[in-house]
C-alpha positions in Angstrom: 41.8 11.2 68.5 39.9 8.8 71.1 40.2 5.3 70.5 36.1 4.0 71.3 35.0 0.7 72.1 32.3 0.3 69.9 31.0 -2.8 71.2 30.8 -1.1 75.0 29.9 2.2 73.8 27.3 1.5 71.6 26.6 -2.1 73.4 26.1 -4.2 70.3 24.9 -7.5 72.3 22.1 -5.8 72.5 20.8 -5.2 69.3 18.5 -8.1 67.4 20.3 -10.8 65.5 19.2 -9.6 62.4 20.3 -5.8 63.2 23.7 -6.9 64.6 24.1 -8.9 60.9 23.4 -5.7 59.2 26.0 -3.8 61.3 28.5 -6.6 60.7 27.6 -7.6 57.0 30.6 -6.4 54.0 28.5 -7.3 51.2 27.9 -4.4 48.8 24.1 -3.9 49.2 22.8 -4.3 53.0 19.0 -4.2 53.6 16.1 -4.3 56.2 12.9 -4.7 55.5 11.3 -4.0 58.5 7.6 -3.3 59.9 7.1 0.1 62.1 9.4 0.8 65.0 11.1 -2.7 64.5 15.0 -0.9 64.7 15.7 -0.5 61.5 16.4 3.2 61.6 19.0 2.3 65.0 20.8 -0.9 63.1 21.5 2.4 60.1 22.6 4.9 62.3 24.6 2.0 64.4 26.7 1.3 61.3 26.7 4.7 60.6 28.7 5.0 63.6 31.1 1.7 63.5 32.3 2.6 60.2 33.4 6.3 60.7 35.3 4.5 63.4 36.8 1.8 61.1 37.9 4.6 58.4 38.1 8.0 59.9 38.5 10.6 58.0 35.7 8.9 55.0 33.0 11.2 54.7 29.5 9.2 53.9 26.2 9.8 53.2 22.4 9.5 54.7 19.7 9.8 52.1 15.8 9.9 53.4 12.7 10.7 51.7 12.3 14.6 52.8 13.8 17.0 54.4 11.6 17.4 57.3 12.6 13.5 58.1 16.7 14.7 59.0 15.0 17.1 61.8 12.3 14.8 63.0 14.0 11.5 63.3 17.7 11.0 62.0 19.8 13.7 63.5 17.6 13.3 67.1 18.9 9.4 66.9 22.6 10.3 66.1 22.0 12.6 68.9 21.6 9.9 71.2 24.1 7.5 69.8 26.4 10.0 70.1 26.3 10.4 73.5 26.6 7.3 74.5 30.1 7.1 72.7 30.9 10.4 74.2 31.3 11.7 70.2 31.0 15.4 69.9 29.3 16.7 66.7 28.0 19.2 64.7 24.9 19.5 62.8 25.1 22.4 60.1 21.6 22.7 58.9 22.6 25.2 55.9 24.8 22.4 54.3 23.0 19.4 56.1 25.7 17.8 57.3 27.3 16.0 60.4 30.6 17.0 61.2 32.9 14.6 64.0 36.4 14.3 64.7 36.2 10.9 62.9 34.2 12.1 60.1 31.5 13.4 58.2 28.0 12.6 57.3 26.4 14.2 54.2 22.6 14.0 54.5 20.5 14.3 51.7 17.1 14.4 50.6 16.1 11.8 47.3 13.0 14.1 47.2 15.3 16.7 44.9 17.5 14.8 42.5 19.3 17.8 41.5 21.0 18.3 45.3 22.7 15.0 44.7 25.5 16.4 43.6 29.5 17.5 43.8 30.5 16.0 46.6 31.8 12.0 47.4 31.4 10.3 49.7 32.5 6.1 50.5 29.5 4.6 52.3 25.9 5.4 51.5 23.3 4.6 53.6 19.2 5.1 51.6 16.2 5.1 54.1 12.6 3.9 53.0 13.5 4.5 49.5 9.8 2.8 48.5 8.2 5.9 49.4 10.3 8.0 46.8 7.9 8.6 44.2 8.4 6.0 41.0 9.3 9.2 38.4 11.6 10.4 40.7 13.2 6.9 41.6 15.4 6.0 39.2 17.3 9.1 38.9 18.0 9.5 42.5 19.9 5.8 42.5 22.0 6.5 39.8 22.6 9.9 41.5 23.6 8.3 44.7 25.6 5.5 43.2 27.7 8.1 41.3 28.4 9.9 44.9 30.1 6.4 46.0 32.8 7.4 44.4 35.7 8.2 47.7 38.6 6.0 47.3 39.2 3.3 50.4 40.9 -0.1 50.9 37.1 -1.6 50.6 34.2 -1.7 48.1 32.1 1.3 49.0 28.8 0.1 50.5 25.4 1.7 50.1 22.7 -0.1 52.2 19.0 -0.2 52.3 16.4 0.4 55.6 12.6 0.4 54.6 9.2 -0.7 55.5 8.1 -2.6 52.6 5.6 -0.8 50.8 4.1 -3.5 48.7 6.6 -4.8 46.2 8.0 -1.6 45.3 12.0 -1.0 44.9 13.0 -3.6 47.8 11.4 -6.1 46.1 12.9 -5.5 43.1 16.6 -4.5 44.0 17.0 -7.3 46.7 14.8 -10.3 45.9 13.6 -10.2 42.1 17.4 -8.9 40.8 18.9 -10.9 44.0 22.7 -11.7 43.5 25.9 -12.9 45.8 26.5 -8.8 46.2 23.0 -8.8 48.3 22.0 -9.6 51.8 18.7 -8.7 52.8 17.3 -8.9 56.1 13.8 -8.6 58.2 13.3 -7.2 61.6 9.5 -7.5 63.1 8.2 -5.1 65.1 7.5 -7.7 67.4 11.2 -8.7 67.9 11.6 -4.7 69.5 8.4 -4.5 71.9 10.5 -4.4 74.7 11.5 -0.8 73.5 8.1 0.5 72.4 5.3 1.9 74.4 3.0 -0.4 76.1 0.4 -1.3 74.0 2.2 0.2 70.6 1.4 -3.4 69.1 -2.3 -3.9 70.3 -2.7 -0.6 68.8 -1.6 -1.3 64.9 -3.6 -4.7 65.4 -6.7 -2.5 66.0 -6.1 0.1 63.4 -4.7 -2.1 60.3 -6.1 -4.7 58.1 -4.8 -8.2 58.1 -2.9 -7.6 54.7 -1.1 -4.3 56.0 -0.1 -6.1 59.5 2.1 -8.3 57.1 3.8 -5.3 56.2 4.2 -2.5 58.8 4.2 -5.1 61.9 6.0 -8.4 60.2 8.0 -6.7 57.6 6.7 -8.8 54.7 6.4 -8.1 50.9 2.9 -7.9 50.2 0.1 -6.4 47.6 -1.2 -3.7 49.9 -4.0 -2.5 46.9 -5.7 -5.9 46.7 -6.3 -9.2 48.3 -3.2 -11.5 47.7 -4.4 -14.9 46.5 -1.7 -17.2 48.3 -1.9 -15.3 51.1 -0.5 -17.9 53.7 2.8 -17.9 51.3 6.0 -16.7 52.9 9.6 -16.2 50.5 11.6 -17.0 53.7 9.2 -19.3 56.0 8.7 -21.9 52.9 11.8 -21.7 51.5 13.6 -24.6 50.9 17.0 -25.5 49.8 16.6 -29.0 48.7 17.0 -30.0 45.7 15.9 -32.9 43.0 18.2 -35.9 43.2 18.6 -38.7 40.2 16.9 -41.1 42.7 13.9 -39.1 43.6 10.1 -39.3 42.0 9.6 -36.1 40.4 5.5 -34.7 40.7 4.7 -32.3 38.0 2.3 -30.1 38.0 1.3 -29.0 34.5 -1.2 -26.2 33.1 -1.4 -26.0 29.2 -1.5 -22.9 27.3 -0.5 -22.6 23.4 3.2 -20.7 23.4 3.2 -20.4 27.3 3.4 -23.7 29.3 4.2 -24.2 32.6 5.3 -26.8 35.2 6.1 -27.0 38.5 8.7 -29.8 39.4 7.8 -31.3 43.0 9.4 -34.2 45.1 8.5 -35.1 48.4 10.1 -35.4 51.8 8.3 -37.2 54.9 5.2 -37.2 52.6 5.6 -33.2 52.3 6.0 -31.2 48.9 8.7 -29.5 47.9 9.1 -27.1 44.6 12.4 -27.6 43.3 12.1 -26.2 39.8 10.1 -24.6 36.9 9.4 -24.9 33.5 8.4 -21.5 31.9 7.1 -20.7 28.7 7.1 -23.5 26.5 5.8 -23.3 23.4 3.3 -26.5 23.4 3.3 -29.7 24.8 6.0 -31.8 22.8 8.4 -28.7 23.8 7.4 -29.2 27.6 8.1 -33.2 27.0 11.7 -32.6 25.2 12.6 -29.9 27.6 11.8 -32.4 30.9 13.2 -35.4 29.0 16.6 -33.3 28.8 16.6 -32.2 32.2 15.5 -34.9 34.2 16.0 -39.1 33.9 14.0 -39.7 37.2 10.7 -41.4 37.4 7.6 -38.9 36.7 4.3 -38.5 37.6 2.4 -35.8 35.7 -0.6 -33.7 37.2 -1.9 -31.7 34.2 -4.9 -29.0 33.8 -7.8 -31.6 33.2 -8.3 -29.6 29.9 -5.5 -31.8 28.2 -7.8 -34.8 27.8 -10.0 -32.9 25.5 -7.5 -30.3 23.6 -5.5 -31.5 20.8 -2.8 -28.4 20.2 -0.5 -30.3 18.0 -2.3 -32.2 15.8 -6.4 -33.6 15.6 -5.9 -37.4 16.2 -3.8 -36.7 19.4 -4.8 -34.8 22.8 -2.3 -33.2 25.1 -2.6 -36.0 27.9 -2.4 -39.0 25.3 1.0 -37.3 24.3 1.9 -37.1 27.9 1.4 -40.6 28.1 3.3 -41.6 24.9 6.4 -40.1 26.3 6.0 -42.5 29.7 4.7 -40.3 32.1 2.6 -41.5 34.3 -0.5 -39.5 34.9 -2.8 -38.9 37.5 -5.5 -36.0 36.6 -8.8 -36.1 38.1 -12.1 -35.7 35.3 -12.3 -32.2 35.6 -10.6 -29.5 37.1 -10.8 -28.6 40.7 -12.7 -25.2 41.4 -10.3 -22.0 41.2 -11.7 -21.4 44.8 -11.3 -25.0 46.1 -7.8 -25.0 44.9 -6.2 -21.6 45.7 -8.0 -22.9 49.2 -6.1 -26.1 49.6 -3.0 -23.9 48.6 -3.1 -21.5 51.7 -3.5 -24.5 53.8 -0.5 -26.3 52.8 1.5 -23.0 52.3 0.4 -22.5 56.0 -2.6 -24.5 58.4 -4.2 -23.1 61.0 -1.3 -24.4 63.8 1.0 -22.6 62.0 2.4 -25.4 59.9 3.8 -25.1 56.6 4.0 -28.3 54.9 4.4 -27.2 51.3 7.7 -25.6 50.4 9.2 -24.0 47.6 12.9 -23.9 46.7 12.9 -19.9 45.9 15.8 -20.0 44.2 15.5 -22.7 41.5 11.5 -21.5 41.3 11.6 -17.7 41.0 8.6 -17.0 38.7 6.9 -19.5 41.1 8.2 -17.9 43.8 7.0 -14.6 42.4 3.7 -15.3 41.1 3.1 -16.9 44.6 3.5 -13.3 45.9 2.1 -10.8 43.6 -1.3 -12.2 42.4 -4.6 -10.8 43.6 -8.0 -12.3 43.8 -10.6 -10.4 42.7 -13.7 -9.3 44.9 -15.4 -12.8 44.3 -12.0 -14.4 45.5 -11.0 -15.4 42.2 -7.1 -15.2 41.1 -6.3 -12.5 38.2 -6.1 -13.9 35.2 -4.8 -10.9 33.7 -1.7 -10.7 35.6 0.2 -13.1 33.8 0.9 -15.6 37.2 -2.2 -17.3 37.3 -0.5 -20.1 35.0 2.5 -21.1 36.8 0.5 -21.2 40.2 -2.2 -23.3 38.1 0.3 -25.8 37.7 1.2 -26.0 40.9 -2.0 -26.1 42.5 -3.1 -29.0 39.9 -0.9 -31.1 41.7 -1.0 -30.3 45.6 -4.9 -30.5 45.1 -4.9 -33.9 43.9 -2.2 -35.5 46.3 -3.5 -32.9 49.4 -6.9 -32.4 49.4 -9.1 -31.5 52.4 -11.3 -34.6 51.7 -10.2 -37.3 49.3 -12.6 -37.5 46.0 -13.2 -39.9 43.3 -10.0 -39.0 41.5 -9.4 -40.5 38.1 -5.9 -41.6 36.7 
C-alpha cells in the first residue's frame, strides 16, 4: 500500500475555513449548510478520502437523495479527487459501490428505505437529507444509524452536507436538538466564486427572490413558503455569548397572556441590547414575578404589553402593571401599545440597519425559543406577524422593550 500525503495530494490549504473544519472536525455529527455550488459536496468527498486513509481497510457509506444523483454528481467528483491522489478505483454500478486499495464506499440511495440494509459500515456521510420526503425521513436515519455499526478505535461518525431547505431536518437535528456531539457549519456560495462560472452569482440574484437568496446563495435557515417577520435576524451574526452578571441592570420585556407569559431578559453593553435569557410559559403574572425574583437579585426595569394597565388576571382590585410595581420593578410602558407594524419595524433595524450593523443581539443559547421564534414566524400578506403560530408572544415581549428604549423617533412615552 502507498503511503499519500493528503495534505499535498488533495492540497487542503486550499479549501475554505469552514470546509477544512469539517474535514478536520471528530465530533460525532458534522454538518454544512451551504447555499448552491458553495463546496459543500468537495469538503464530503474530501473527508471521504482522508479517513479511508486514516483507517484503511473501514468500509463507509455515502447516502444521497436518488439514485440518478451517484451518476450525475458524486462518483464524477470522486473521479477527480482520485486522480489527484493517484488512487485507483472501481465503481460497480450493480452493487453501487467504490472499491480502493484503502477501502470501500457503499453508496446508497435514502429514496428506498428498504436498500439500507445488511451491510456495516464505520463512517456515514448523508447529502441534502432536507429533500428526502418527511414520510420517508425518519426511517431512513434510523436505517442509516443502525449501518454505523463497524468496530474502530473511534466513535463512528455520520455527517451532514445540505442546502437548507427552510427549516426542515437541519434545523432540527443541528440547531433546535443542538448538543456538545454537534458542530455545524456554513459555507456561502460567495466564499467559492473563484471556482464557479463567471457570472454564476449575478445569475441566482436575477432569478431568486430575496428570501430564497438567504438560502441557496448564503446558506441560511429561512421560511421559504412565506415572508419571515424578523427578517434582518441572523442565529450566528447576532449571537452573543454574554451573559447577565449580579451587577448589571436587567431590561425586561414582558407580554401577558393567561397560562402563557413571556419575558425576554435584556442588559446592555455600549448602549446596545443584548438577550440573555427567557421566561416561557408562566402561568400569570405573580408566577412571572416569583420566577424573576428567584432567578435574578439585580436591579430591574420592566417593559410590559401596555394591556397590563387595564387587565386584572388575578384578582378585580389589582391590574397586572400595579402588581409589577408592588414587587419593585420599575416600569417604563408607554399609554398604548406600539403598532404590530411599527414594532416588528424597529426590530429588523436593530437586528440589522441598512450599513449592515447589528446592534441588537441575542444570546442563542440561553434564549432558544426566542431564538426560534425570531426565525420561524411569518407575516401575513398585510405584513402582520402570525398569531397562530405560537411565537408571536415571546417576540412581543421582546419588541415591547427595544421599541421603547430604540425607537426611530423618540415619542411622548409614559412611565
Amino acid at each position: 500500500m502507498i503511503y499519500i500525503d493528503v495534505n499535498d495530494e488533495l492540497n487542503l490549504s486550499n479549501l475554505h475555513a469552514n470546509q477544512k473544519k469539517f474535514v478536520e472536525s471528530n465530533k460525532l455529527h458534522t454538518g454544512i449548510v451551504g447555499g448552491y455550488q458553495s463546496g459543500k459536496s468537495t469538503a464530503a468527498t474530501v473527508k471521504c478520502i482522508v479517513f479511508m486513509l486514516e483507517y484503511p481497510g473501514v468500509p463507509q457509506a455515502y447516502y444521497l437523495p436518488t439514485y440518478g444523483l451517484f451518476e450525475d454528481m458524486l462518483v464524477p467528483k470522486f473521479d477527480e479527487m482520485f486522480e489527484m491522489c493517484k488512487i485507483k478505483y472501481k465503481h460497480n454500478k450493480s452493487s453501487s459501490k467504490i472499491t480502493t486499495e484503502y477501502g470501500e464506499i457503499w453508496m446508497r440511495s435514502m429514496d428506498n428505505p428498504d436498500n439500507i440494509i445488511s451491510y456495516s459500515v464505520g463512517r456515514s456521510t448523508i447529502d441534502e437529507p432536507d429533500l428526502v420526503h418527511i414520510n420517508k425521513r425518519a426511517n431512513v436515519m434510523k436505517r442509516i444509524t443502525a449501518r454505523n455499526s463497524f468496530k474502530k478505535s473511534t466513535p463512528n461518525q455520520i455527517d451532514y452536507v445540505c442546502t437548507p431547505e427552510g427549516y426542515a431536518y437541519m434545523y432540527n437535528f443541528f440547531v433546535k436538538k443542538a448538543n456538545d456531539n454537534k458542530l455545524l457549519l456554513n459555507l456561502s456560495t460567495v466564499d467559492n466564486e473563484k471556482n464557479l462560472a463567471e457570472g454564476y452569482i449575478e445569475g441566482l440574484r436575477e432569478q431568486y427572490t430575496e428570501d430564497q437568496l438567504r438560502a441557496y446563495l448564503n446558506g441560511e435557515f429561512v421560511s421559504l413558503t412565506s415572508r419571515p417577520s424578523y427578517y434582518s435576524f441572523d442565529r450566528f451574526r447576532n449571537d452573543s455569548k454574554i451573559e447577565a452578571k449580579s451587577d448589571h441592570l436587567l431590561f425586561i420585556g414582558m407580554d401577558f397572556n393567561v397560562g402563557n407569559m413571556h419575558a425576554v431578559i435584556h442588559i446592555k453593553i455600549n448602549g446596545d441590547p443584548i438577550a440573555v435569557d427567557e421566561i416561557t410559559g408562566a402561568y400569570d403574572t405573580p408566577e412571572m414575578i416569583q420566577i424573576i425574583k428567584e432567578k435574578y437579585k439585580n436591579k430591574i426595569i420592566v417593559y410590559p404589553d401596555a394591556s397590563g394597565k387595564a387587565r386584572k388576571t388575578v384578582d378585580a382590585t389589582r391590574t397586572d402593571i400595579s402588581l409589577l410595581k408592588q414587587a419593585g420593578f420599575q416600569i417604563k410602558a408607554r399609554s398604548v401599545n406600539p403598532s404590530i407594524k411599527d414594532r416588528v419595524k424597529n426590530m429588523n433595524r436593530m437586528f440589522c440597519d441598512g450599513n449592515g450593523k447589528r446592534r441588537y443581539k441575542v444570546n442563542t443559547k440561553k434564549c432558544p425559543e426566542y431564538t426560534e421564534a425570531l426565525e420561524k414566524i411569518t407575516t401575513d400578506k398585510n405584513g402582520i406577524p402570525d398569531k397562530t403560530s405560537g411565537y408571536d408572544h415571546i417576540t412581543e415581549a421582546g419588541g415591547y422593550f427595544i421599541h421603547y428604549e430604540y425607537p426611530v423617533k423618540k415619542h411622548g412615552y409614559v412611565s
